[in-house]
C-alpha positions, 0 to 999 in steps of 0.5 A: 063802885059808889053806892050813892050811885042809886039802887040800880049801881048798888045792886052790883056789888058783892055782898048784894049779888048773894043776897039776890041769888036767884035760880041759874044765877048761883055761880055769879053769886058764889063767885061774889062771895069767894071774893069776899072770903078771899078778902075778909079772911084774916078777921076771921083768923084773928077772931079764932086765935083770940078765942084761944085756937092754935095758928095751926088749928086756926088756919084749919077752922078757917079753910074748913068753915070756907069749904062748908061755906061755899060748899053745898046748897049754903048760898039757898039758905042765906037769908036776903035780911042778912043785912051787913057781910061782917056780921052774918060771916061771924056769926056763921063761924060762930055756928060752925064751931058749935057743930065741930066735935073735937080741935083734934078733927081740924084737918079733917075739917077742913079736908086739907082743901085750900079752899081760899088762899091763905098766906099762913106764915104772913097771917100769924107775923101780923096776929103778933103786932095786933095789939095785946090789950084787945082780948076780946075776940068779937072786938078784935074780930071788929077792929081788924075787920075796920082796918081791912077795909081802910087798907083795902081803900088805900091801895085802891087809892094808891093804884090810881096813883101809878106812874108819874103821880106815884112820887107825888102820892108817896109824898102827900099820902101822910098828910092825907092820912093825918098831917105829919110833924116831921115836914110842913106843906111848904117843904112839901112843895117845894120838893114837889115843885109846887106852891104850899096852897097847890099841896093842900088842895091836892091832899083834899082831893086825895083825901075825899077820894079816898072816903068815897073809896072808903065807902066802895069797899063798905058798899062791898058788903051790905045790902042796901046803900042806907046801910053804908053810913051806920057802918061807917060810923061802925067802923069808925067807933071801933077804931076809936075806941 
């Protein structure tokens, strides 16, 4: 869903669908925010394992900040200027371990409720390739939040390329993430069967689909279509950096 579609198509998206709740249209919008959690949730792991929690306590916090999350009356009190989804969701965690009294309640946090799923053994093989260097948790919290959604764009694009086109995707896909050193354009197409020029324009066109799909996922969580630019350059300064 592309917010440059106008406020008419932009209002469908998720984190828009929360901020719009009205009465008798709770559920629609806690479904759209459980949706989100189930996205968005490894952000929020690596933000609490570089804050020094333990993988245990950490999936805990997690699930137990879920259960608070899209428990109770929490959709009525979530302000319509909660502008950008990655930033109201950190600083709610941030609440939300201010009001925990001990680490040693971490089960009883969370209710031993899996209240989204999380792949636990998966989530800490991945902390342990996030890259040392980067301590900070609120930046790790924004690097990893970035990359989710570049990932989240790229399988999108890669399910459209299902089929008789998934050969030709797998092949073009590294030029349109950034053009590789160990194969040129004419070898490519010459595997491929097709000219060096009929390379480059597919790789273009594979390339602006994949910053429109870029901008989709984006759109997912803000609430206006001005905000998906600045969060664009957002997320490009944090990968950048």
């Amino acid at each position: 869903m592309q917010a440059e579609g106008g406020k008419g198509v932009f209002v469908t998206t998720r984190w828009s669908v929360v901020l719009g709740t009205r009465a008798g249209e709770s559920s629609r919008a806690a479904q759209a925010l459980e949706q989100l959690c189930q996205t968005y949730w490894y952000p929020l792991y690596v933000f609490l394992r570089r804050n020094g929690q333990s993988p245990e306590d950490a999936q805990d916090l997690v699930q137990g900040f879920f259960a608070h999350l899209l428990g109770g009356n929490m959709l009525n009190r979530i302000a319509p200027e909660k502008g950008r989804f990655r930033s109201f969701l950190l600083a709610s965690l941030k609440n939300f371990l201010c009001d925990q009294a001990d680490k040693a309640n971490a089960l009883k946090r969370g209710g031993g409720v899996q209240t989204v799923s999380l792949d636990a053994a998966t989530a800490e093989e991945r902390f342990h390739l996030e890259p040392q260097d980067m301590l900070d948790p609120a930046k790790a919290y924004d690097r990893r939040w970035a990359l989710m959604l570049l990932e989240s764009a790229l399988t999108r694009l890669s399910s459209e390329n299902e089929g008789e086109r998934r050969k030709r995707f797998d092949r073009l896909r590294d030029f349109m993430l950034g053009d590789p050193t160990d194969t040129t354009y004419a070898e490519t197409g010459r595997t491929l069967g097709m000219s060096e020029g009929a390379v480059k324009v597919a790789v273009l066109r594979l390339r602006q689909r994949y910053r429109e799909l870029v901008r989709d996922e984006i759109a997912e969580t803000v609430a206006t279509p001005e905000d998906v630019q600045d969060e664009l350059q957002h997320i490009f300064s944090v990968l950048s950096a």
